[in-house]
gemmi code that builds the backbone of each chain (N, CA, C; Angstrom):
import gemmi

chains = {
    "A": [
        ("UNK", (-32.213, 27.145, 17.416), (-33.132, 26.141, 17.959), (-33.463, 26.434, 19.415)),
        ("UNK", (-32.379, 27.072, 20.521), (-32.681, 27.207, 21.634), (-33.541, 28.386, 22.306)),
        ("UNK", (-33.852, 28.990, 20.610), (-34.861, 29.992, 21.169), (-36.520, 29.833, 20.642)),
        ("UNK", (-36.426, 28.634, 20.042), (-37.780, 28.624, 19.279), (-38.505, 28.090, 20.437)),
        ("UNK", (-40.089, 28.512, 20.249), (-40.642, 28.135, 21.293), (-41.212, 26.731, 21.586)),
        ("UNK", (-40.954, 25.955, 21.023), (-40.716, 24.327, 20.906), (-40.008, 23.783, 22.123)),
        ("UNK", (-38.722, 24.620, 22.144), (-37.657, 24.366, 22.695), (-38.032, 24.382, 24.293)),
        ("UNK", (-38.690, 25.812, 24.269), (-38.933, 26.433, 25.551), (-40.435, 25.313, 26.697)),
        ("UNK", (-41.234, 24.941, 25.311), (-42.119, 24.143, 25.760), (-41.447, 22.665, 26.346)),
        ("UNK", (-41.146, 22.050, 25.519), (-40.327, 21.065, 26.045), (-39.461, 21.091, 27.119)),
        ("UNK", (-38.967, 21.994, 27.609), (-37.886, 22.659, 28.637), (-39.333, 22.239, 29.935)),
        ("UNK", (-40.290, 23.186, 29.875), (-41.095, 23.087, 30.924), (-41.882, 21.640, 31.067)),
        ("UNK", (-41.939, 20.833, 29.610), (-42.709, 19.453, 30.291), (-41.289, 18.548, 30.892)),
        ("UNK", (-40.143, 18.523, 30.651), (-39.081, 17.913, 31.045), (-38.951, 18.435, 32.741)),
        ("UNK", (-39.213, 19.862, 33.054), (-38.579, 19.971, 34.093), (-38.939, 19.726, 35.859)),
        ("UNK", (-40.399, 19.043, 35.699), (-40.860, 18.341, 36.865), (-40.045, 17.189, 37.397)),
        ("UNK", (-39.806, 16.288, 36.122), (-38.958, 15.029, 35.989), (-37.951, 14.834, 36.286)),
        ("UNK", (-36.997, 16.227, 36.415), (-35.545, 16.207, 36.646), (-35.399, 15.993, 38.364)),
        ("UNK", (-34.038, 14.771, 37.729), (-33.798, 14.726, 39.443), (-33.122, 16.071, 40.355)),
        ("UNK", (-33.245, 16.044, 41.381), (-32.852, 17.224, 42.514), (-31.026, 17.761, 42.375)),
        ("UNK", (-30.652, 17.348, 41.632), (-29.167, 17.577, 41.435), (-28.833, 18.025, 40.045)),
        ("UNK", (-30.141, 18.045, 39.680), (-30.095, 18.762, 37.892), (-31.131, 20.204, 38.065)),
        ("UNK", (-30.326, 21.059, 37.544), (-30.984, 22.366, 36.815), (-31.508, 22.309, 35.945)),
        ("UNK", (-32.500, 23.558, 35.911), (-33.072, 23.480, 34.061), (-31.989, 23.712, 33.661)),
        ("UNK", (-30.961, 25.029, 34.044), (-30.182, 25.556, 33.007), (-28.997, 24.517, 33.162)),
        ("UNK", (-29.256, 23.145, 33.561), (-27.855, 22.495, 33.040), (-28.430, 21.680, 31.553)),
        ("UNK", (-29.502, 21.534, 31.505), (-30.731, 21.136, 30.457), (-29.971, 21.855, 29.009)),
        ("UNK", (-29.689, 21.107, 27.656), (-29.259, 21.790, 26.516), (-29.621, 21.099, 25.394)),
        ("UNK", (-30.008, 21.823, 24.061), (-30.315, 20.854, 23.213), (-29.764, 19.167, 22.656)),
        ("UNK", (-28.507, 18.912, 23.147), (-27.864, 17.969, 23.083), (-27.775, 16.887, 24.593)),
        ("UNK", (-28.724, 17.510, 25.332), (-28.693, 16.755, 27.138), (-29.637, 15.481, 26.502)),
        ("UNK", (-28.795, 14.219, 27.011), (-28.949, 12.837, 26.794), (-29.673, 12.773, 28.221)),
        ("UNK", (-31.539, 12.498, 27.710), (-32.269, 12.157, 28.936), (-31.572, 11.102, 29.882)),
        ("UNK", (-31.206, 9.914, 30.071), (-30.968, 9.127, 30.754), (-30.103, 9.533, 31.068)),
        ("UNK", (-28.849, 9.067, 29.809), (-27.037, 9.498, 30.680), (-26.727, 11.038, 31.537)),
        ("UNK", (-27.298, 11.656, 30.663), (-26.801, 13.127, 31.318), (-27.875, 13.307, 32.507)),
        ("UNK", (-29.070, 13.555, 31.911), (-30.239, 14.126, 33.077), (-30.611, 13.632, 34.024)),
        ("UNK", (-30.384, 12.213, 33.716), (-30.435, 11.188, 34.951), (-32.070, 10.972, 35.538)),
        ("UNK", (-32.594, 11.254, 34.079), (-33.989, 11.062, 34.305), (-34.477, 9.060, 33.841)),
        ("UNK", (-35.556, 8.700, 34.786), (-35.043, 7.167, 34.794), (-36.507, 6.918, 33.727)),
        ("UNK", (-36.065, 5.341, 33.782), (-37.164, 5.148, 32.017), (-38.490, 5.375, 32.388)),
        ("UNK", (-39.042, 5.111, 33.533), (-40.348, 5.595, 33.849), (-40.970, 7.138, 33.821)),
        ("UNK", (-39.671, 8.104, 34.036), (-40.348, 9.345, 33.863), (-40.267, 9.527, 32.471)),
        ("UNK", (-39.258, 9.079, 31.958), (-39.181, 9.263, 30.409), (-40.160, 9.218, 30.037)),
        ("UNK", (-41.014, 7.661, 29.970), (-43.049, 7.352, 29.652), (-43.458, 8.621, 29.910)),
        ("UNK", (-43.322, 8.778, 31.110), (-43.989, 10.395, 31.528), (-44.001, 11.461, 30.890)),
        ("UNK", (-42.632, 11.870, 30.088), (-42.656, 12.725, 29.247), (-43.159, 12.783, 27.743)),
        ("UNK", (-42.971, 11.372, 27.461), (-43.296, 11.225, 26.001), (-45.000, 10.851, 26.369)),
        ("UNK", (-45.650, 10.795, 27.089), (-47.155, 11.139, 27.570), (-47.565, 12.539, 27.869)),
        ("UNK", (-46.910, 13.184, 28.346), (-46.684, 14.518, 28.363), (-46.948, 15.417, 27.156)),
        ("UNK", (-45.876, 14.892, 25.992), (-45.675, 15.584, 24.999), (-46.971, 15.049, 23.935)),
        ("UNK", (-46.871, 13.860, 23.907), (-48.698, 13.532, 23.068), (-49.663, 14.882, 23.448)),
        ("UNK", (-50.184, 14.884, 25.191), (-51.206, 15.894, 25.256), (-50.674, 17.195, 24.598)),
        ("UNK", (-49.649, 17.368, 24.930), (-49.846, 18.814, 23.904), (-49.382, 18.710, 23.429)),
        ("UNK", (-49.184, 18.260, 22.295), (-49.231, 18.358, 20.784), (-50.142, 17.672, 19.786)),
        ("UNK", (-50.836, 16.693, 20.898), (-52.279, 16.449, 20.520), (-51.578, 15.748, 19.388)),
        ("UNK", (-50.286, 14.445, 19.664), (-49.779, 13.593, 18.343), (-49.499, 11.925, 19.384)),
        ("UNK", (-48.924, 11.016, 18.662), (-49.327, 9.516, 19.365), (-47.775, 9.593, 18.856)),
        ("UNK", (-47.072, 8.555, 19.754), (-45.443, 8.243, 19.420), (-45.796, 6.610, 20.186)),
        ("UNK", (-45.088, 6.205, 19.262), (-44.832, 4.599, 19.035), (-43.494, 4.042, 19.796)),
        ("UNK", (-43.370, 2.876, 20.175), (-42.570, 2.346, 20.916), (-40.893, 2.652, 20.163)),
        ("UNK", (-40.883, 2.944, 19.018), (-39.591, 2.326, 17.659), (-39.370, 4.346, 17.891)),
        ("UNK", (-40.532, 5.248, 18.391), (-40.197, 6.410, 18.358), (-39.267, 6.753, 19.594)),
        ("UNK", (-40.033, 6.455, 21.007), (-39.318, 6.309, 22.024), (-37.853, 6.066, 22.285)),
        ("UNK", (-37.331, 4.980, 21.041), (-35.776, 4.478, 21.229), (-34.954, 5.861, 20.233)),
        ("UNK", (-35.657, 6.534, 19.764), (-35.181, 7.548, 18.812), (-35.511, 8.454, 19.772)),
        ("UNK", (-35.720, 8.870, 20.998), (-35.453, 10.156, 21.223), (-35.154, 10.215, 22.740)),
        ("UNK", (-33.645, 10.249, 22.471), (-33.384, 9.912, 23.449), (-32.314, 11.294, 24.255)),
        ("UNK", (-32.141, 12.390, 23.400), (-31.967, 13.610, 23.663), (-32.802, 14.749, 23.840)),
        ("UNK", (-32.634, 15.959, 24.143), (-33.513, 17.067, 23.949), (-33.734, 17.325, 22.132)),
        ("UNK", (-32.605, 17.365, 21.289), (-32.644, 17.402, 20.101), (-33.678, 16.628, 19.719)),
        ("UNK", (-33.249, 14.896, 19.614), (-33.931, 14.054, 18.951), (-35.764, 14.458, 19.464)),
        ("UNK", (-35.833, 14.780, 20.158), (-37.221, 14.965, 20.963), (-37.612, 15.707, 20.302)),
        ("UNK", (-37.252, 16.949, 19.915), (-37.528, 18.017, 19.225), (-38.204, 18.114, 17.722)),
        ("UNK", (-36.777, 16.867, 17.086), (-37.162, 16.826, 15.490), (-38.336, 15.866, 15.440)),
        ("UNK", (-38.576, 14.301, 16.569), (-39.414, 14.037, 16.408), (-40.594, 14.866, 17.024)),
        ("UNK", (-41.031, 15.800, 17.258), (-42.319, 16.134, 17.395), (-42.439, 16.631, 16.017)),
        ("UNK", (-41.537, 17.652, 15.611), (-41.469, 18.279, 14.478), (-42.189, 17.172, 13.439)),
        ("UNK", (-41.405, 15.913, 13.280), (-42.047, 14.936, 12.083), (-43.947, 14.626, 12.301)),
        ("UNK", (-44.032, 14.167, 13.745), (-44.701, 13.957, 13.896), (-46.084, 14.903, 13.330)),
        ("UNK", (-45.879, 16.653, 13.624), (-46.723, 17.833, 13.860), (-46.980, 17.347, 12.118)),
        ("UNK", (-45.590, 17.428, 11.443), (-45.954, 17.419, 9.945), (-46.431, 16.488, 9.118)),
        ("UNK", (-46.692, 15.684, 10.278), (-47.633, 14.300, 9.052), (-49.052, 14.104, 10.265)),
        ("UNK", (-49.333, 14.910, 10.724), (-50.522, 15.531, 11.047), (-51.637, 15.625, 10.253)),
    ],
    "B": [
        ("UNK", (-56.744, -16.615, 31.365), (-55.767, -16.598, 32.211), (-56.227, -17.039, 33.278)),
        ("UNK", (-56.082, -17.613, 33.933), (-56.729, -18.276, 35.376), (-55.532, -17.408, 36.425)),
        ("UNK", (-56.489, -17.790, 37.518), (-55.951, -17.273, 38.956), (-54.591, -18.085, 39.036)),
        ("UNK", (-54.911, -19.318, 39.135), (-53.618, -20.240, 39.354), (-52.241, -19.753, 38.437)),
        ("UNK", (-53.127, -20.239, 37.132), (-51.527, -19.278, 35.923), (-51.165, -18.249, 36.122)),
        ("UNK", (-51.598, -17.190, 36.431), (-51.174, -16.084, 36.863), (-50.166, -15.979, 37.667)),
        ("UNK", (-50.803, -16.566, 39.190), (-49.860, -16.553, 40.219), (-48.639, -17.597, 39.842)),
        ("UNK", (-48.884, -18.657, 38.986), (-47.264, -19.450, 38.873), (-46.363, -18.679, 38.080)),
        ("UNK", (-47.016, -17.440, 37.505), (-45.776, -16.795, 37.165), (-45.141, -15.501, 37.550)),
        ("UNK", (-45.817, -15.256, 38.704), (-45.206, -14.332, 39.671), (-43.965, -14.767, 40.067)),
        ("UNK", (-43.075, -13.852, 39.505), (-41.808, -14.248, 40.071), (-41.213, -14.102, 41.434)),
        ("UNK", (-42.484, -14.208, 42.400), (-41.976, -14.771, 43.944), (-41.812, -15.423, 44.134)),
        ("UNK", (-41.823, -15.491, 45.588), (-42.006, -16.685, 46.587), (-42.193, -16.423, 47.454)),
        ("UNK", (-42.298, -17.719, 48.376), (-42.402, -17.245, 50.042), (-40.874, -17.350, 50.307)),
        ("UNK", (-40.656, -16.242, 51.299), (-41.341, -15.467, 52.437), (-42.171, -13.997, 51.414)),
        ("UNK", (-41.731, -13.736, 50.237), (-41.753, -12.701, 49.813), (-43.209, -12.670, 48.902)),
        ("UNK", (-44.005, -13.716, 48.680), (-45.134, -13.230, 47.807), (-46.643, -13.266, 48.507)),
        ("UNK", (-46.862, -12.097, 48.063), (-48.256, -11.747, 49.012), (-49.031, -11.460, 47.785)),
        ("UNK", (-49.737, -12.705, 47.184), (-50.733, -12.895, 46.615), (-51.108, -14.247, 46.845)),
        ("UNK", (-52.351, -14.763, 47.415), (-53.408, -16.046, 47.494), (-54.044, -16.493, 46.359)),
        ("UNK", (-54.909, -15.149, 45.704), (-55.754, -15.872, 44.782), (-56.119, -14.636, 43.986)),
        ("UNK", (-56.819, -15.035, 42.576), (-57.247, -13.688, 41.545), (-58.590, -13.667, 41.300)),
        ("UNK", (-59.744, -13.150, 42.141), (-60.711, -13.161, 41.782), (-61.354, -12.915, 40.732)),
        ("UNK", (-60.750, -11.971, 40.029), (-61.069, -11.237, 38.934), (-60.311, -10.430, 38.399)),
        ("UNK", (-60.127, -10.996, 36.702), (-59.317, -9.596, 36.028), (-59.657, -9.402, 34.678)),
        ("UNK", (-59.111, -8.182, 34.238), (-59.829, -7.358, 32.960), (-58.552, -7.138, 32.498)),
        ("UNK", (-58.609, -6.687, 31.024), (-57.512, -5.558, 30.694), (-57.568, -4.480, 31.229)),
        ("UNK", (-58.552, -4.377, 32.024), (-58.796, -2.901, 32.825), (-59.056, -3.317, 34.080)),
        ("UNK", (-58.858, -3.989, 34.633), (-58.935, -4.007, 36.581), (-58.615, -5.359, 36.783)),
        ("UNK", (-58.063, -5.470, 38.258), (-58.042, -6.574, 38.890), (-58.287, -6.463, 39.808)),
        ("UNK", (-58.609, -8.346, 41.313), (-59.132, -8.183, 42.240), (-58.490, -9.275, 42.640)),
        ("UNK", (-57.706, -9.116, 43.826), (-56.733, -10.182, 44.185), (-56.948, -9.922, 45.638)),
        ("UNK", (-56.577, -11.273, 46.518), (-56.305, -11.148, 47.861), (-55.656, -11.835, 48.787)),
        ("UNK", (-55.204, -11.792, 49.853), (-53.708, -12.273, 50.319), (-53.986, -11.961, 52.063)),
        ("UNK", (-53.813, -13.448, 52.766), (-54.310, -13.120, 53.820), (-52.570, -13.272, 54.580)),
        ("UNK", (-52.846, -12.061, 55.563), (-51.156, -11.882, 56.376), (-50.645, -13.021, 57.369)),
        ("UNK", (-50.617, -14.168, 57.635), (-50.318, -15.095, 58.374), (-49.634, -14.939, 59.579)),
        ("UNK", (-50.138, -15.088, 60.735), (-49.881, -14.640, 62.219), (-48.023, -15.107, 62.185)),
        ("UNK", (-47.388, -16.114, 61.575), (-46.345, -16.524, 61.614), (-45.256, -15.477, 60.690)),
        ("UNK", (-45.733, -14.382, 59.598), (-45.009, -13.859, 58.956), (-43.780, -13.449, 59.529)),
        ("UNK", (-42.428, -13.443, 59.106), (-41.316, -13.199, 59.625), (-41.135, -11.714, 60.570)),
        ("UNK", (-41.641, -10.743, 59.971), (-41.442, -9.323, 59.997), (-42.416, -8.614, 61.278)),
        ("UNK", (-42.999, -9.734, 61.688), (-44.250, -9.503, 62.813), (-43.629, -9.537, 64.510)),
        ("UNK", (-42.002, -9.863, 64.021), (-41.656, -10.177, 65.343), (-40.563, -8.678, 65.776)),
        ("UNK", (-40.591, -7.747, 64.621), (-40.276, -6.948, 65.037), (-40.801, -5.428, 64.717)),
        ("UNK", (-41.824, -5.607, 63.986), (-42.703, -4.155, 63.239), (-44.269, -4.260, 64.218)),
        ("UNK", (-44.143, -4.112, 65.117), (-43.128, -3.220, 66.436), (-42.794, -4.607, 67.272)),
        ("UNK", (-42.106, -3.544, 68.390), (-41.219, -4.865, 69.285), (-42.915, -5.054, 69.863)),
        ("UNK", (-43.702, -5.845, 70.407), (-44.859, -6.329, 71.458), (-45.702, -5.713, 70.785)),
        ("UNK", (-45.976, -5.395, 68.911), (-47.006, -4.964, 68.825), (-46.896, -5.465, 67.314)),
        ("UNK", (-47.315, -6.199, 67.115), (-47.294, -6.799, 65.775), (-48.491, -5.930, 64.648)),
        ("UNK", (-47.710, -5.486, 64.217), (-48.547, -4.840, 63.027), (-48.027, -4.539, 61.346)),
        ("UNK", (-48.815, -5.072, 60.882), (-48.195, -4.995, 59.045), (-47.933, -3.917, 58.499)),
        ("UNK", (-46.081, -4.146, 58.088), (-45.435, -2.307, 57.811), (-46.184, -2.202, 56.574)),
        ("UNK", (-46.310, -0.786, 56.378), (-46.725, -0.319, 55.218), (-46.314, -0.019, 53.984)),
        ("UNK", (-44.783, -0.564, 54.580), (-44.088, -1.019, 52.812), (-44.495, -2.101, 52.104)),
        ("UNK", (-45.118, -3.211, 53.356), (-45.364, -4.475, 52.513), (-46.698, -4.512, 52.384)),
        ("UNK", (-47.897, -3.357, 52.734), (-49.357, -3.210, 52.192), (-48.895, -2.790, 50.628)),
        ("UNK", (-48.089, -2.268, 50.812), (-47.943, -1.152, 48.971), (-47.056, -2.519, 48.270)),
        ("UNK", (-46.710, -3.214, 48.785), (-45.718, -4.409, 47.664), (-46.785, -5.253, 47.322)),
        ("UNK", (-47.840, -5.630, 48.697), (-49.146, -6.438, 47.826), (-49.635, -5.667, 47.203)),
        ("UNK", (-50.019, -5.047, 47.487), (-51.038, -3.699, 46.362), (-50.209, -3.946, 44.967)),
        ("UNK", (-48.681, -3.766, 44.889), (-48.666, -3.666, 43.729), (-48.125, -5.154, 43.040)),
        ("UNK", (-47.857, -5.912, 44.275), (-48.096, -7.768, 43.333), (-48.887, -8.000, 42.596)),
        ("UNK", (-50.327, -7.663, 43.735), (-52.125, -8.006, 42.762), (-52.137, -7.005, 41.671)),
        ("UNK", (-51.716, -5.536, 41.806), (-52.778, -4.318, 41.273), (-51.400, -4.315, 40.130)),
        ("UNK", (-50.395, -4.634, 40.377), (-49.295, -4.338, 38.946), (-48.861, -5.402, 38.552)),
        ("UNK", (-48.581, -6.237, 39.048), (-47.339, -7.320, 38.563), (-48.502, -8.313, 37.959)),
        ("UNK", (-49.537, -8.620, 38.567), (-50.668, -9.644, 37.858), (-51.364, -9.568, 36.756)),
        ("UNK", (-51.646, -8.148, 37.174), (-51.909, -7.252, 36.086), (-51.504, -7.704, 34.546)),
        ("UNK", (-50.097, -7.447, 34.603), (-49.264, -7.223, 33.788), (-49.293, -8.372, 33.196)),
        ("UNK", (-48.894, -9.123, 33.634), (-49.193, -10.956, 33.521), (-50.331, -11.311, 32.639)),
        ("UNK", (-51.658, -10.854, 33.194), (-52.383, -10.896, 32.170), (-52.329, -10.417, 31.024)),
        ("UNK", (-52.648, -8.827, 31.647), (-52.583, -8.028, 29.889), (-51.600, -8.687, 28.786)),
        ("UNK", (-49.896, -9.181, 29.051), (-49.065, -9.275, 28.400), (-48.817, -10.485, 27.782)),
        ("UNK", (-49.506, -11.908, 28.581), (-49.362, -13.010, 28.437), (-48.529, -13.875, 28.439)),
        ("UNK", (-47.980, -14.010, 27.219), (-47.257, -15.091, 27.318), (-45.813, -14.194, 26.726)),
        ("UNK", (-46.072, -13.099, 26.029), (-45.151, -11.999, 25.683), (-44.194, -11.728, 26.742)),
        ("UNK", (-44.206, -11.718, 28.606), (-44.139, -11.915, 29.528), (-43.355, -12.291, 30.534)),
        ("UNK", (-42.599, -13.808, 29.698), (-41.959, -14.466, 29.837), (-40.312, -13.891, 30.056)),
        ("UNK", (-40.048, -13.029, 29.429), (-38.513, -12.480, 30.152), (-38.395, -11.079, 30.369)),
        ("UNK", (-39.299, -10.605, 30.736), (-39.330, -9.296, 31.683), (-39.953, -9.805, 33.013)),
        ("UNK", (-39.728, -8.696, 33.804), (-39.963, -8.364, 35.307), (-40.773, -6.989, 34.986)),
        ("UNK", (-41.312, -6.505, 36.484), (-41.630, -5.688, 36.968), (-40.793, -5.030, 38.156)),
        ("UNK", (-40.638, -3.704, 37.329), (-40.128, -3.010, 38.549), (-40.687, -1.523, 39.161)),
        ("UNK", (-40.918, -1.430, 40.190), (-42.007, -0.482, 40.943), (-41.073, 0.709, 40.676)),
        ("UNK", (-41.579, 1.565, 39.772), (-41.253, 3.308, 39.750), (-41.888, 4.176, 40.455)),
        ("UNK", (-42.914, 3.712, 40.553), (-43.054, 4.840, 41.913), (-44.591, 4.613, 42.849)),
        ("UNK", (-44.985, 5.479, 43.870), (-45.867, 5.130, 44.594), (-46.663, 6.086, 45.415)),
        ("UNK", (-47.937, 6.301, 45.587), (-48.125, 7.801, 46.462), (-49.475, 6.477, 46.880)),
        ("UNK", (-49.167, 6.607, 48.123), (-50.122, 5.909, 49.029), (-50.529, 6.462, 50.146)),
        ("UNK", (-52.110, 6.324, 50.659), (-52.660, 7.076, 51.675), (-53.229, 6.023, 52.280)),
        ("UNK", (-52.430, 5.736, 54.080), (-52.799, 4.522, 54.798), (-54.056, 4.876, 55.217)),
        ("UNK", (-55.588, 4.067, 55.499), (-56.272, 4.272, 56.410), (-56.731, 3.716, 57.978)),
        ("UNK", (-56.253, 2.311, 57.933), (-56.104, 1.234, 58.829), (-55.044, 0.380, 59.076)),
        ("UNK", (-54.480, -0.147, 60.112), (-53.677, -0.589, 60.772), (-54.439, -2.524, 59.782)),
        ("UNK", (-53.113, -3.033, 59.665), (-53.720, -4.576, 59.492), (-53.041, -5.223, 59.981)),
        ("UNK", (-53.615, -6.066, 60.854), (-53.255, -6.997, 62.805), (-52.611, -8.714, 61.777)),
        ("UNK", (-51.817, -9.009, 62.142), (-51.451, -10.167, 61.767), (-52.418, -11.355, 61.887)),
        ("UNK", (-52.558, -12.433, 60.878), (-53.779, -13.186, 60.489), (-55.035, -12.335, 59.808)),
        ("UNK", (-55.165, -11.175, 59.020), (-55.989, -10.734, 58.342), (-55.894, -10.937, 56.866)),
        ("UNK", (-56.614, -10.753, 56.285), (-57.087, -11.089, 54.892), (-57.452, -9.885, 54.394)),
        ("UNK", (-56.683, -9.322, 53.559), (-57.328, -8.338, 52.649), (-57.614, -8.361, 51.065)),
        ("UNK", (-58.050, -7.513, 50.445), (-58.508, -7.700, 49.145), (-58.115, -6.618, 48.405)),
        ("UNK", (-57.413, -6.040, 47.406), (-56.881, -5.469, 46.536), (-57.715, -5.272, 44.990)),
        ("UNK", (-58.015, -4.052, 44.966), (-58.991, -4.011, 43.883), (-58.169, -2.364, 43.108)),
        ("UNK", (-57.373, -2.680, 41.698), (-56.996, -2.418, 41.241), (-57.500, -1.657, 39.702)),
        ("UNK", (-57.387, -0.750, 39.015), (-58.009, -0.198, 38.158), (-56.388, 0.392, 37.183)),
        ("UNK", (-56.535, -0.149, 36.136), (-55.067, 0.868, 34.586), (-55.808, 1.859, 34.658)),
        ("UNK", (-54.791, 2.717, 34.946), (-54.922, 4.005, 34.474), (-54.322, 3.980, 32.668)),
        ("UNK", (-53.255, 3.430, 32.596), (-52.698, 3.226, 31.439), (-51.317, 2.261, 31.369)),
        ("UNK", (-51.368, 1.628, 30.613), (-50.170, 0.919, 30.168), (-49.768, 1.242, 29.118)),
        ("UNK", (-48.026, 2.309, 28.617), (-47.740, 2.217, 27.270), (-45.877, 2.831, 27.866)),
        ("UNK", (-45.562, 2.012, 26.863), (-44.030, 2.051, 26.768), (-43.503, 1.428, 28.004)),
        ("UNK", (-44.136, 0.391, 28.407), (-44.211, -0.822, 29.404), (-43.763, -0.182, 30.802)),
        ("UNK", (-44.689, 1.240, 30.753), (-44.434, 1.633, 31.950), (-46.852, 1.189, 32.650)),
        ("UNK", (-46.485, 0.697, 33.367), (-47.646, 0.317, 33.824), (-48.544, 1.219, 35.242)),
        ("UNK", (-49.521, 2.071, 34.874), (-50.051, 2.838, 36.564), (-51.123, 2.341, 36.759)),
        ("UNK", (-51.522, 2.180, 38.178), (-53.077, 1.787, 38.447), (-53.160, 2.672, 39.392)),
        ("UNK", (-54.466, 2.489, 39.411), (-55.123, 3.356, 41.147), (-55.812, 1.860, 41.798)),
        ("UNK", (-54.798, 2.150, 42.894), (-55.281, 0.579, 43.860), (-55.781, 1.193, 45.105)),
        ("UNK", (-56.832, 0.166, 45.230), (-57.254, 0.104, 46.966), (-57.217, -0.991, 47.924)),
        ("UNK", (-57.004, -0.940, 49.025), (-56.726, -2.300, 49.838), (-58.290, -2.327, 50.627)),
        ("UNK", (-58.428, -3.488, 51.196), (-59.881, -3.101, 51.441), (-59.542, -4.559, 52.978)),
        ("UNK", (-60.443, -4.226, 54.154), (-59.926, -5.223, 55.112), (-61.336, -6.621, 54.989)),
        ("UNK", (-61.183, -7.494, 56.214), (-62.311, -8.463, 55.872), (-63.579, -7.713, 56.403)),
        ("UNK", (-63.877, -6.554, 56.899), (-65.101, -5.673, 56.904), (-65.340, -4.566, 56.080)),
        ("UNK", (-64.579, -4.694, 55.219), (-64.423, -3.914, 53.730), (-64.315, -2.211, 54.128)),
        ("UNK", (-63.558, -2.277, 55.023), (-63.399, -1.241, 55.442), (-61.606, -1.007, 54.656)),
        ("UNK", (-61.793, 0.483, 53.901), (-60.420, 0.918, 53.649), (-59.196, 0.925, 53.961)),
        ("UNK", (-58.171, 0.432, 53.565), (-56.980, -0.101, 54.587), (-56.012, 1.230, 53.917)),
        ("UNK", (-56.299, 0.825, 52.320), (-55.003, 2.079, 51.586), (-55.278, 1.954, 50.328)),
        ("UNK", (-54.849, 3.405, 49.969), (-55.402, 3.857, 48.547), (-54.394, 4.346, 47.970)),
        ("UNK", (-54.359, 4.507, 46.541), (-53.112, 5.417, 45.779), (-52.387, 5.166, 44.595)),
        ("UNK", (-52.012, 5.611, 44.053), (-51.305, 5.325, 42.677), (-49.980, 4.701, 42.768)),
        ("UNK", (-49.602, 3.629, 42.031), (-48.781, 2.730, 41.941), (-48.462, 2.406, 40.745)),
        ("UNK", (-46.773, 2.524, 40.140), (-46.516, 2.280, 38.502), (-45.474, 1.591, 39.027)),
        ("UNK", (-44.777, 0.701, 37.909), (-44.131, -0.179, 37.518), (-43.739, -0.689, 35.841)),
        ("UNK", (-42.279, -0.606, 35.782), (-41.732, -0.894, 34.209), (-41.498, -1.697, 34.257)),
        ("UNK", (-41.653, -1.992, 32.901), (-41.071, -3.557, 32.660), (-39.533, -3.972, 32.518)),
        ("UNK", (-39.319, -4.831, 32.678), (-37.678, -4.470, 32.360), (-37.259, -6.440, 31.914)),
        ("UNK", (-36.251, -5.939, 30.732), (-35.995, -7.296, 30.676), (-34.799, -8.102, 31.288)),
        ("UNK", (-35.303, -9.133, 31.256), (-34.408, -10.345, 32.392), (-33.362, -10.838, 31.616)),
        ("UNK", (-31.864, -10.184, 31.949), (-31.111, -10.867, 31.463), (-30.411, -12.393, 31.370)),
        ("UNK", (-29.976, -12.975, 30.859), (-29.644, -14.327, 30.461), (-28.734, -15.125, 31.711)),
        ("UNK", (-28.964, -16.138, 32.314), (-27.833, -16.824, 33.131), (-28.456, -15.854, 34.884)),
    ],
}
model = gemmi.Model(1)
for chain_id, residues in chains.items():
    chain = gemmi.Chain(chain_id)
    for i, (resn, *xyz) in enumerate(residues, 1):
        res = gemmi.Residue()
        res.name, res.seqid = resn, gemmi.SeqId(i, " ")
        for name, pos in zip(("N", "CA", "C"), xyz):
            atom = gemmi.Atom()
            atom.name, atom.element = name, gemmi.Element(name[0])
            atom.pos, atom.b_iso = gemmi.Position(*pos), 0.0
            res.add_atom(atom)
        chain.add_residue(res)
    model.add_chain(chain)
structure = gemmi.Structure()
structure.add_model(model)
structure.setup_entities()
């Protein structure tokens, strides 16, 4: 998973957002946006706005509480791309 | 939504709420304004012999009228146990505002979703001359119990 290019995309819309005491490379498929990354709920919006434009898909409020890792982020775009 | 309802549910007060009145609002813009009262607390020391309105509290009206009223409307009565809380802010001052002035706040959504709220606000003085401009967001957050 950490080499597909999904992964790598997401890596770069996450990594404006990160606060100044986080690395990308502390960033892992299992990094819990809030607890671990210490990214706060407003940039979160940011990202899951982020990830709509490119992937050119809409995520719902009930999606937001489901992705709340790099993983979960992942599989939901994945669902999302496939009911496209 | 009236001006009045609006503002009774701003969860200020004085010394702290700098909104007067709502001229106008949309799901897409608002127009609010709030005149600075020569007596305001903060005038006796922002500066020492030079009274002038800090520019933290141009960007807190900006985002009373341009976010928090906002919000009020768009959300209604849904409303009722969240707050607003300011995430972030990029503001460009153009004018100094002298204690006893009146300005006007004219606010535009950029977008509201996942109750994170942005506008592009402008402050405008009583010669409608530019005071401050800039993007301003705010989440919602809910109000816990007690």
């Amino acid at each position: 998973m950490e080499n597909s290019p999904r992964y790598d995309d997401l890596l770069k819309i996450i990594q404006p957002y990160l606060p100044e005491d986080i690395t990308p490379n502390q960033v892992g498929p299992k990094s819990h946006f809030v607890e671990e990354l210490n990214i706060n709920s407003a940039h979160l919006v940011d990202i899951v706005l982020d990830v709509e434009d490119k992937y050119d898909i809409v995520l719902e409020n009930e999606d937001m509480d489901q992705m709340q890792t790099v993983d979960q982020a992942i599989e939901l775009i994945q669902k999302k791309l496939a009911a496209k | 939504m009236n001006s009045k309802s609006i503002i009774e549910r701003l969860p200020y007060d004085k010394p702290f709420l700098f909104v007067d009145e709502i001229h106008e609002v949309s799901e897409e813009r608002i127009h609010g304004s709030f005149t600075f009262r020569e007596d305001l607390d903060f005038y006796h020391g922002h500066f020492k012999e030079l009274p002038v309105t800090p520019g933290v509290i141009l960007i807190e009206c900006c985002a009373q009228i341009g976010l928090v009223c906002l919000a009020i409307f768009i959300m209604e009565d849904s409303i009722s146990n969240t707050t607003m809380a300011l995430s972030s802010s990029e503001m460009e001052f153009y004018q100094a505002v002298k204690p006893g002035e009146r300005v006007e706040v004219v606010s535009r959504k950029l977008y509201f979703r996942f109750g994170k709220l942005k506008c592009e606000v402008k402050m405008y003085n009583a010669d409608k001359n530019l005071v401050c401009k800039g993007q301003i967001a705010g989440m919602l957050k809910p109000v816990s119990d007690g």
